[in-house]
C-alpha positions as a Markdown table, in Angstrom:
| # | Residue | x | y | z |
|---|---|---|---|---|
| 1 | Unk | -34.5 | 7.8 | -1.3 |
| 2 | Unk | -31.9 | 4.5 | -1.2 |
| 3 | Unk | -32.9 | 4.2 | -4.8 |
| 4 | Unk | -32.1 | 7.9 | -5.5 |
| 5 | Unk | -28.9 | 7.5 | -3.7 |
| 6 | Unk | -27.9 | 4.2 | -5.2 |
| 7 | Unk | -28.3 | 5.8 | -8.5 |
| 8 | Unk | -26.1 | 9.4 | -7.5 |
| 9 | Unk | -23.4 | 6.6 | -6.3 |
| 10 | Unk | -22.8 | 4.4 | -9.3 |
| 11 | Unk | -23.1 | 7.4 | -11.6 |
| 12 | Unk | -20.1 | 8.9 | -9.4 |
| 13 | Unk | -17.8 | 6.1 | -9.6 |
| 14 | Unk | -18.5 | 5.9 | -13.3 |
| 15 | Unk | -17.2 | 9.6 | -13.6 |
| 16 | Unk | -14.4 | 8.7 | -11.6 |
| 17 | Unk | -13.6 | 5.7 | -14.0 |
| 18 | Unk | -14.3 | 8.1 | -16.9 |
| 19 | Unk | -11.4 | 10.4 | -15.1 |
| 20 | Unk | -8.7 | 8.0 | -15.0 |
| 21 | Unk | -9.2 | 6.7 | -18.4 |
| 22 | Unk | -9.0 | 10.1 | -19.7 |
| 23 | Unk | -5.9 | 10.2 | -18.0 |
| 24 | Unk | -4.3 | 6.7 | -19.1 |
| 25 | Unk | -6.2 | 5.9 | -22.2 |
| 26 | Unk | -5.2 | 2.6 | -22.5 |
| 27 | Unk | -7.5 | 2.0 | -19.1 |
| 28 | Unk | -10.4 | 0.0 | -20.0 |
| 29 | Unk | -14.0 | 1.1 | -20.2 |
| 30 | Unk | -15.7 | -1.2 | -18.0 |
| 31 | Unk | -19.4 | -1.3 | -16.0 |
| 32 | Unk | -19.0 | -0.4 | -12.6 |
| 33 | Unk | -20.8 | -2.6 | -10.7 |
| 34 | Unk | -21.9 | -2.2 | -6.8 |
| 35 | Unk | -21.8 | -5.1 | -4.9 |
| 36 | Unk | -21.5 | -7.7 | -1.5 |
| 37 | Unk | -17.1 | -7.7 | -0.9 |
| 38 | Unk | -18.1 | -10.0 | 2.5 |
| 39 | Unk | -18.4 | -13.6 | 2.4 |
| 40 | Unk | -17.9 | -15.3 | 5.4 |
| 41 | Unk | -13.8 | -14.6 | 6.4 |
| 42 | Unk | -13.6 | -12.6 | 2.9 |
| 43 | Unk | -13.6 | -9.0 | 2.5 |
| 44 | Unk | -12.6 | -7.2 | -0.9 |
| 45 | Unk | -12.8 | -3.7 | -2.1 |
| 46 | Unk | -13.2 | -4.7 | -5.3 |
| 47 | Unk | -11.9 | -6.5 | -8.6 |
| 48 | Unk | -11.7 | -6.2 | -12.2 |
| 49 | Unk | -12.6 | -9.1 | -14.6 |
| 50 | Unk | -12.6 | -9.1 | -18.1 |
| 51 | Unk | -15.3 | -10.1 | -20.3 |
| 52 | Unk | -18.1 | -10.6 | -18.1 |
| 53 | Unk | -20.3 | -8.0 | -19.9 |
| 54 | Unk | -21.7 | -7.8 | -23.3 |
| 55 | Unk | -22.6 | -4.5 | -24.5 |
| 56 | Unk | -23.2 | -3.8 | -28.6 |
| 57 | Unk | -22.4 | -7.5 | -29.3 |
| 58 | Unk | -18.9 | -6.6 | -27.4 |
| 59 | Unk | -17.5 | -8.0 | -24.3 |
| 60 | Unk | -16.6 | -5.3 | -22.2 |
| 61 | Unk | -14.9 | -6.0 | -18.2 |
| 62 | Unk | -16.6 | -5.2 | -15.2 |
| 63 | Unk | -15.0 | -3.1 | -12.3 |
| 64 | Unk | -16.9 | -4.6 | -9.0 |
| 65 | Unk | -17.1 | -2.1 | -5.9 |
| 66 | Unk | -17.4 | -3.5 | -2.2 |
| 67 | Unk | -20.4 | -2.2 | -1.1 |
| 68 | Unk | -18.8 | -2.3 | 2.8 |
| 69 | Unk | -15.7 | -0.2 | 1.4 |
| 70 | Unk | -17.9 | 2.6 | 0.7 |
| 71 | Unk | -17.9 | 3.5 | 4.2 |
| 72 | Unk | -14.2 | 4.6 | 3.7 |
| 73 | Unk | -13.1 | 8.3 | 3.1 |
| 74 | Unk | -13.5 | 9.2 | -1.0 |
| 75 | Unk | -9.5 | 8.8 | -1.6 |
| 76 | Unk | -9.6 | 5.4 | -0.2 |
| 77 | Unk | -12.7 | 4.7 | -2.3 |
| 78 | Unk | -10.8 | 6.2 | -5.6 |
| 79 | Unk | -7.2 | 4.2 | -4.9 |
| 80 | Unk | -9.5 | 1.2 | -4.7 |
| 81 | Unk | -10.5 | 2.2 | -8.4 |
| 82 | Unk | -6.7 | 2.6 | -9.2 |
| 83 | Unk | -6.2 | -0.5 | -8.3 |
| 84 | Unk | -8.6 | -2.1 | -10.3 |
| 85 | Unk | -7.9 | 0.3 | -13.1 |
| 86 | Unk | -4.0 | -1.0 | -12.7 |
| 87 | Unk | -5.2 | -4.5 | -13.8 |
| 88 | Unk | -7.4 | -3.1 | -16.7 |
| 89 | Unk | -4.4 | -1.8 | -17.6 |
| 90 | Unk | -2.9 | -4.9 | -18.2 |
| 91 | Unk | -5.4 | -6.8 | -19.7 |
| 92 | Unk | -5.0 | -4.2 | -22.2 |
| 93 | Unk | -1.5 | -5.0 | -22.7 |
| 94 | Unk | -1.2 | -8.6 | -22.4 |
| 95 | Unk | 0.5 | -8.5 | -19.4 |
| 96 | Unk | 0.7 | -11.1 | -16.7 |
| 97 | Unk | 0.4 | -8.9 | -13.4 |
| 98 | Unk | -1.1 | -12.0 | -11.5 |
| 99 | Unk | 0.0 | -15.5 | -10.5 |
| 100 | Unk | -1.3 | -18.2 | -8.5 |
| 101 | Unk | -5.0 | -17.9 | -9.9 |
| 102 | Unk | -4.7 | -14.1 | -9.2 |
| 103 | Unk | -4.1 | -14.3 | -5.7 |
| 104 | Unk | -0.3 | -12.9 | -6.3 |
| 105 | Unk | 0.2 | -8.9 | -7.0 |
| 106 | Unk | 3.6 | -9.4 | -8.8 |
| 107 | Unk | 6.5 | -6.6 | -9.8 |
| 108 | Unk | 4.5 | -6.0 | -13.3 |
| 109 | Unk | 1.5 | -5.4 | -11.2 |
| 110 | Unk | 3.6 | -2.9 | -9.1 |
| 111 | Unk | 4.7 | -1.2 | -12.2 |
| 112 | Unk | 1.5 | -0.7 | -13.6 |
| 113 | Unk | 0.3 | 0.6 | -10.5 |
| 114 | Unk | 2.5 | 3.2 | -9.6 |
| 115 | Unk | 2.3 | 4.3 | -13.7 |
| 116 | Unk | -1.0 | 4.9 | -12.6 |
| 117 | Unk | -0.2 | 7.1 | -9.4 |
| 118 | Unk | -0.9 | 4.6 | -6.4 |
| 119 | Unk | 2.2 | 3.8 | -3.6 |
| 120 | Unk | 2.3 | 0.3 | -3.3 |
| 121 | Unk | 3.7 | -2.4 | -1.0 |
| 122 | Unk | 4.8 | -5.6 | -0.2 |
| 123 | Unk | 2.5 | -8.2 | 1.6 |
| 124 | Unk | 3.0 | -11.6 | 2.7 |
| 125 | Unk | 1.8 | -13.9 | 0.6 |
| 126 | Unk | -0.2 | -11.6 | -2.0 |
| 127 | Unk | 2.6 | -9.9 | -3.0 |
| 128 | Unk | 2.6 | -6.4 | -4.2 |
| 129 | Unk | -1.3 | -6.0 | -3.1 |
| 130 | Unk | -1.4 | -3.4 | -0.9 |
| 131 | Unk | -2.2 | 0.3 | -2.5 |
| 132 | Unk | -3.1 | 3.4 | -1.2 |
| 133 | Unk | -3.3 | 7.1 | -2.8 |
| 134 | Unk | -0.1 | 9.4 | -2.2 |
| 135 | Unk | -0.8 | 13.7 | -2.1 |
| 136 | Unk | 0.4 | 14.2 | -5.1 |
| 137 | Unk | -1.8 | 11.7 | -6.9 |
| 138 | Unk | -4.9 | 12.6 | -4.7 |
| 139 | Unk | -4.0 | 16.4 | -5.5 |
| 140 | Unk | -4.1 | 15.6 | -9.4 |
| 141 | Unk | -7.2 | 14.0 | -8.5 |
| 142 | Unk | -8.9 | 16.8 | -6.5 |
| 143 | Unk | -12.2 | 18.0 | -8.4 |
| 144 | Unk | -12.9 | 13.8 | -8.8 |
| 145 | Unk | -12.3 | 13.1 | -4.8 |
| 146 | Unk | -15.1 | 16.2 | -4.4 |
| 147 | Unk | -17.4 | 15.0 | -6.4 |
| 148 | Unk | -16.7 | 11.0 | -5.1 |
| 149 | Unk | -17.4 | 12.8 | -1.7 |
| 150 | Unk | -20.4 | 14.0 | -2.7 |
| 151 | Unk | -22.0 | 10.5 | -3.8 |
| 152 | Unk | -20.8 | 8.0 | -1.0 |
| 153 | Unk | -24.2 | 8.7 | 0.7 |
| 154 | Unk | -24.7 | 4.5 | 1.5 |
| 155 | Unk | -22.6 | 1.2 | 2.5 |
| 156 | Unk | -22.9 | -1.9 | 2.9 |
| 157 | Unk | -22.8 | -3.6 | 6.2 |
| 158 | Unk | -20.5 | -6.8 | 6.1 |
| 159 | Unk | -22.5 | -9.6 | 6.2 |
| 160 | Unk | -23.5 | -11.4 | 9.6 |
| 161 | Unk | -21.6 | -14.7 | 10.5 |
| 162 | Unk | -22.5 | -17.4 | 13.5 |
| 163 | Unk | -21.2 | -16.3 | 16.8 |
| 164 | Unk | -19.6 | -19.9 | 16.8 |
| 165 | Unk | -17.6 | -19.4 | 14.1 |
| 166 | Unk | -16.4 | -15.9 | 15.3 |
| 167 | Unk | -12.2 | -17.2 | 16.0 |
| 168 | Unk | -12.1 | -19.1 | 12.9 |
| 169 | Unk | -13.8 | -16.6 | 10.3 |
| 170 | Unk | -10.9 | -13.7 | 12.2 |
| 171 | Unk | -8.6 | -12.2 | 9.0 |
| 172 | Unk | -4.9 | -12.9 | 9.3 |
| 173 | Unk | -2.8 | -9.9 | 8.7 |
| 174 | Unk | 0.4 | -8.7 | 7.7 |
| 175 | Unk | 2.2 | -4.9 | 7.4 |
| 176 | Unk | 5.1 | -4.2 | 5.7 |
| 177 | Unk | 7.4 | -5.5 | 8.4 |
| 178 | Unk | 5.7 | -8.0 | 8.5 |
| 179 | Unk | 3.9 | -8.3 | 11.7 |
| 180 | Unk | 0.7 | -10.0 | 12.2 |
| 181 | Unk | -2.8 | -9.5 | 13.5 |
| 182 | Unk | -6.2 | -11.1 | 13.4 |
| 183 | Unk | -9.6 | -8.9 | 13.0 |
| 184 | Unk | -12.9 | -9.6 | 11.8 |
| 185 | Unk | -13.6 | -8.4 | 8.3 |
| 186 | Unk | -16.3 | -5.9 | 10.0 |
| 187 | Unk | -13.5 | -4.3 | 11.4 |
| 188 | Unk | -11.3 | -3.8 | 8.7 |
| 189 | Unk | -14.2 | -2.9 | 6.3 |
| 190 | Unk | -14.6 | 0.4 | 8.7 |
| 191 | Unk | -11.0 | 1.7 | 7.3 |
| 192 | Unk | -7.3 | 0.3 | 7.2 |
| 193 | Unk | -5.6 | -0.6 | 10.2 |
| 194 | Unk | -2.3 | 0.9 | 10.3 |
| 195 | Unk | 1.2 | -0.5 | 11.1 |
| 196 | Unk | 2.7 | 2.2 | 13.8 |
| 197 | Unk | 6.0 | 0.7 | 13.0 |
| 198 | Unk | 6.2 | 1.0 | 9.5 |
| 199 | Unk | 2.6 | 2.8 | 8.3 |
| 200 | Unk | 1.9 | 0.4 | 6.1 |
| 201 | Unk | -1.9 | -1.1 | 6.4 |
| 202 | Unk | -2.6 | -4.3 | 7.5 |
| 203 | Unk | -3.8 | -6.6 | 5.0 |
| 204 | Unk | -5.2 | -10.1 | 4.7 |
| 205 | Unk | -3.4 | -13.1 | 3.6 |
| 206 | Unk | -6.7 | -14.4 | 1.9 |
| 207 | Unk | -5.8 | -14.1 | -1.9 |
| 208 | Unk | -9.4 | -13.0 | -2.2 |
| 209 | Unk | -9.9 | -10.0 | 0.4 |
| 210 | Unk | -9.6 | -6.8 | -0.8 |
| 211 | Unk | -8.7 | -6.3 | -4.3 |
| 212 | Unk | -8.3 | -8.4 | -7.3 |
């Protein structure tokens, strides 16, 4: 059955790629990939990179999914492809939406993002990183968060590290405030951690956790 279910899954995030570029043309078609987002203290969701496919003597991006963030709720799961779809975006119009090897979200990457329907915020060193799906977006969105529902039948469990090096593979944090936490990327693989001050999630310095 996993390979039954592994095949209902990609084919599900492909339609929901398929939705959002037949909502914002100018989104890239790409080849949705499943994969490891854990490695050691790094967790992503997933990232988009141009070029790394071939396909009818073409190069053609890849869009890479976490397999641990599949364990979230459906509209988590489709803001991460927003996000991703938000820096297809600019590849397709040679704009610069990254800095400091891609590990800064800058205000061009905001802009593209919320064209695209996703709330975005500030965070620490990353920059405008964090992204999550309004109502309003998730209720244009509604027939593709059913059918997302329907597929995310698997995830991927993060992978195991040396109880030795528990305190030093710990995620540094920061909200919107910014305040500051530390938690193992199992944890925050399970779904965002919340700011009760300011409701923003906590997300990790790394320039290489969670989103590209």
């Amino acid at each position: 059955m996993a390979e039954v279910d592994t095949s209902v899954l990609v084919a599900g995030l492909e339609r929901a790629w398929a939705q959002i570029r037949a909502r914002h043309s100018q989104v890239p078609a790409a080849v949705l990939v499943i994969a490891a987002g854990s490695q050691g203290k790094r967790l992503k969701w997933g990232h988009f990179a141009a070029g790394r496919w071939n396909r009818a003597d073409a190069d053609c991006p890849e869009v890479l999914v976490g397999g641990e963030g599949l364990r979230r709720p459906a509209a988590e799961v489709l803001a991460t492809l927003l996000h991703e779809a938000a820096h297809g975006l600019a590849h397709t119009r040679g704009v610069q939406d990254t800095s400091r090897q891609g590990r800064y979200h800058n205000r061009r990457y905001r802009a593209l993002a919320q064209e695209l329907g996703l709330e975005v915020a500030e965070v620490g060193t990353i920059g405008w990183s964090a992204t999550r799906l309004p109502e309003d977006t998730a209720d244009r969105y509604a027939d593709v968060l059913a059918d997302l529902a329907g597929c995310l039948r698997l995830w991927r469990h993060a992978e195991p590290r040396h109880p030795a090096g528990r305190a030093r593979n710990l995620l540094a944090c920061a909200c919107g405030c910014p305040r500051r936490i530390r938690v193992a990327p199992a944890t925050l693989a399970v779904a965002p951690i919340l700011c009760a001050a300011c409701a923003q999630p906590f997300t990790p310095d790394d320039p290489l956790v969670i989103g590209a």
